[in-house]
Each structure stands twice: as C-alpha cells, then as structure tokens.
C-alpha positions in Angstrom: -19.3 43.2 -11.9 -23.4 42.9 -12.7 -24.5 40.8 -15.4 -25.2 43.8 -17.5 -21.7 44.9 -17.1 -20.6 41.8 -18.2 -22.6 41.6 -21.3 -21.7 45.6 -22.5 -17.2 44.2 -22.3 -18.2 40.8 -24.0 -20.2 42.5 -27.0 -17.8 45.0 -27.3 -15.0 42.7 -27.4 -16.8 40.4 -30.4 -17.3 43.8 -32.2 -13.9 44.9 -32.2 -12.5 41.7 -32.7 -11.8 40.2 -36.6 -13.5 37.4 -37.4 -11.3 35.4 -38.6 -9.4 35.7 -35.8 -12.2 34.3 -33.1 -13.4 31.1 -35.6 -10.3 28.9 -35.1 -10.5 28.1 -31.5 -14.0 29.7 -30.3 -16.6 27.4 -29.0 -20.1 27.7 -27.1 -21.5 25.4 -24.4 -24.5 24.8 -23.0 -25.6 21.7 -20.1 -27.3 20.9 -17.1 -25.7 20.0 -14.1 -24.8 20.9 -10.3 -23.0 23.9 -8.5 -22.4 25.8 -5.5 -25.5 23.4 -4.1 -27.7 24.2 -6.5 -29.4 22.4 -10.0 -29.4 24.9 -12.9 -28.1 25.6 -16.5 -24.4 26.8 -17.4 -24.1 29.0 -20.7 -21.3 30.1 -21.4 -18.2 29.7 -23.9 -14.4 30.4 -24.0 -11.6 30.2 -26.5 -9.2 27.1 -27.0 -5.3 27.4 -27.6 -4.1 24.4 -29.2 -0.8 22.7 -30.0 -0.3 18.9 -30.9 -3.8 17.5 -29.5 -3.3 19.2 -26.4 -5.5 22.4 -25.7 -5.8 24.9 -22.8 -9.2 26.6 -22.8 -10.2 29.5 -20.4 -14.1 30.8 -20.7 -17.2 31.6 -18.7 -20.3 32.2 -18.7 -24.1 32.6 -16.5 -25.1 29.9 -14.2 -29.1 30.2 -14.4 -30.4 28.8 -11.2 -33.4 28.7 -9.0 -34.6 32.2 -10.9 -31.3 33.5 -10.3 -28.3 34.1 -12.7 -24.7 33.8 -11.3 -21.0 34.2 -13.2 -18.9 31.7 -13.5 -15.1 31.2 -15.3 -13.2 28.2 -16.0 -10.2 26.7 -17.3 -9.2 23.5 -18.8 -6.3 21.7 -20.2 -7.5 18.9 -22.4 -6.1 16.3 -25.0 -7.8 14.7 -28.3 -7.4 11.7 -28.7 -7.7 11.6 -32.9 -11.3 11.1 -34.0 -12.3 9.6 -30.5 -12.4 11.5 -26.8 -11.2 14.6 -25.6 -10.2 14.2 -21.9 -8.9 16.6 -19.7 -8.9 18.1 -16.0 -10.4 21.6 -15.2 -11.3 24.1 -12.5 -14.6 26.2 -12.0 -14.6 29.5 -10.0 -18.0 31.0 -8.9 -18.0 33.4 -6.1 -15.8 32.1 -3.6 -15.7 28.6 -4.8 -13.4 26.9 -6.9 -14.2 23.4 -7.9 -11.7 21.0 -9.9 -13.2 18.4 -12.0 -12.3 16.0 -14.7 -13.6 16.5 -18.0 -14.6 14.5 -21.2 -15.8 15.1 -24.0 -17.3 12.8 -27.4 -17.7 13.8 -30.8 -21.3 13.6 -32.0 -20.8 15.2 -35.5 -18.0 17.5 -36.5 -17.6 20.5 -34.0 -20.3 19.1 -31.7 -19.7 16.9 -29.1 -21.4 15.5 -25.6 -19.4 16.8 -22.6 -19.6 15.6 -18.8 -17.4 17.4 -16.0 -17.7 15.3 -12.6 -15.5 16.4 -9.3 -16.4 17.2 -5.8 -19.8 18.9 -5.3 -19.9 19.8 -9.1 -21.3 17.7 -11.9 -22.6 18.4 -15.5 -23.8 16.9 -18.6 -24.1 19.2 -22.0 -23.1 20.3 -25.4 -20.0 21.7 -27.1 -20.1 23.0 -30.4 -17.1 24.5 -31.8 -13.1 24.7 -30.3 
C-alpha cells in the first residue's frame, strides 16, 4: 500500500467516523528516534482501549527518513500509574522488521506527556498528546 493509499482509507475513516466516538481514547504522536538503521521522525497516532489503568493501544503512522517516508504500525499494552508514569512494553513492525521495546511515558500537562521507547536496534524520544 503507497502512502497515498494510505492517506485516501485514513481520511475516509475520520470522515465517516462520529466524533464523539474517536475523542475518548484517540491520541497523536510525534518524536525523533532510530529504526530499521536509520535517524528520522515518526508521526503517527493510534487509538487506546482502556480498562482499570491498563490500556492496549494499536496505531501507526510515516517514518520520515533520509528524504524518504516509510509505514510503520505498532502495538502496546501499557499501565498508569495514577497521576505519575505510564509504563508499558510494545512492538514496532516496518517492512520486515519487528522490533519490541519497552515504553514510558510522563505527564507534562494534562493529555501531553514525554514518551521514550528503547529496545534492540530501535530507540525514540517524543510527544504524546491525547489517549
């Protein structure tokens, strides 16, 4: 699937979708980090499904590197810790890689918070606002 492709299903999905149903557990990211060899810039966002402190979020998004733009999805299962960290474990597919990685997360102000995801040959520092 092209980028392009991509971008037609996800704005036709927001259209079509209520609301009121997305703002509950919807959240963009954005953060600097390293993948697949490579330095770039992750964009992306994803929906969290949450119960008790404990959430499981699946998402995606564009990997902008080196004047090129890659996919990427991702899953994680997370808990909050009440008004403190968010830690969690998670896995990152792009192409034919699949990284796991451990994941936390610090509240800056309310829905924003400083995020780090560190495991093997992937590493990244950025922003969450939302979930």
């Amino acid at each position: 699937m092209n980028i392009r492709t991509f971008a037609h299903i996800a704005a036709a999905l927001i259209a079509f979708t209520p609301l009121s149903a997305w703002a509950q557990g919807l959240g963009v990211e954005g953060g600097y980090g390293r993948a697949d060899g490579h330095w770039g810039t992750e964009l992306g966002g994803g929906y969290a499904l949450t119960m008790a402190g404990f959430s499981l979020t699946p998402g995606g998004g564009l990997y902008l590197r080196d004047g090129a733009t890659k996919l990427y999805g991702r899953i994680e299962a997370a808990y909050s810790i009440p008004l403190s960290a968010t830690i969690g474990i998670g896995a990152r597919f792009s192409g034919d890689n699949t990284r796991p990685y451990a994941t936390v997360a610090m509240p800056l102000i309310p829905k924003l918070r400083a995020k780090a995801n560190v495991g093997p040959k992937y590493y990244a520092l950025g922003l969450t606002l939302g979930y």
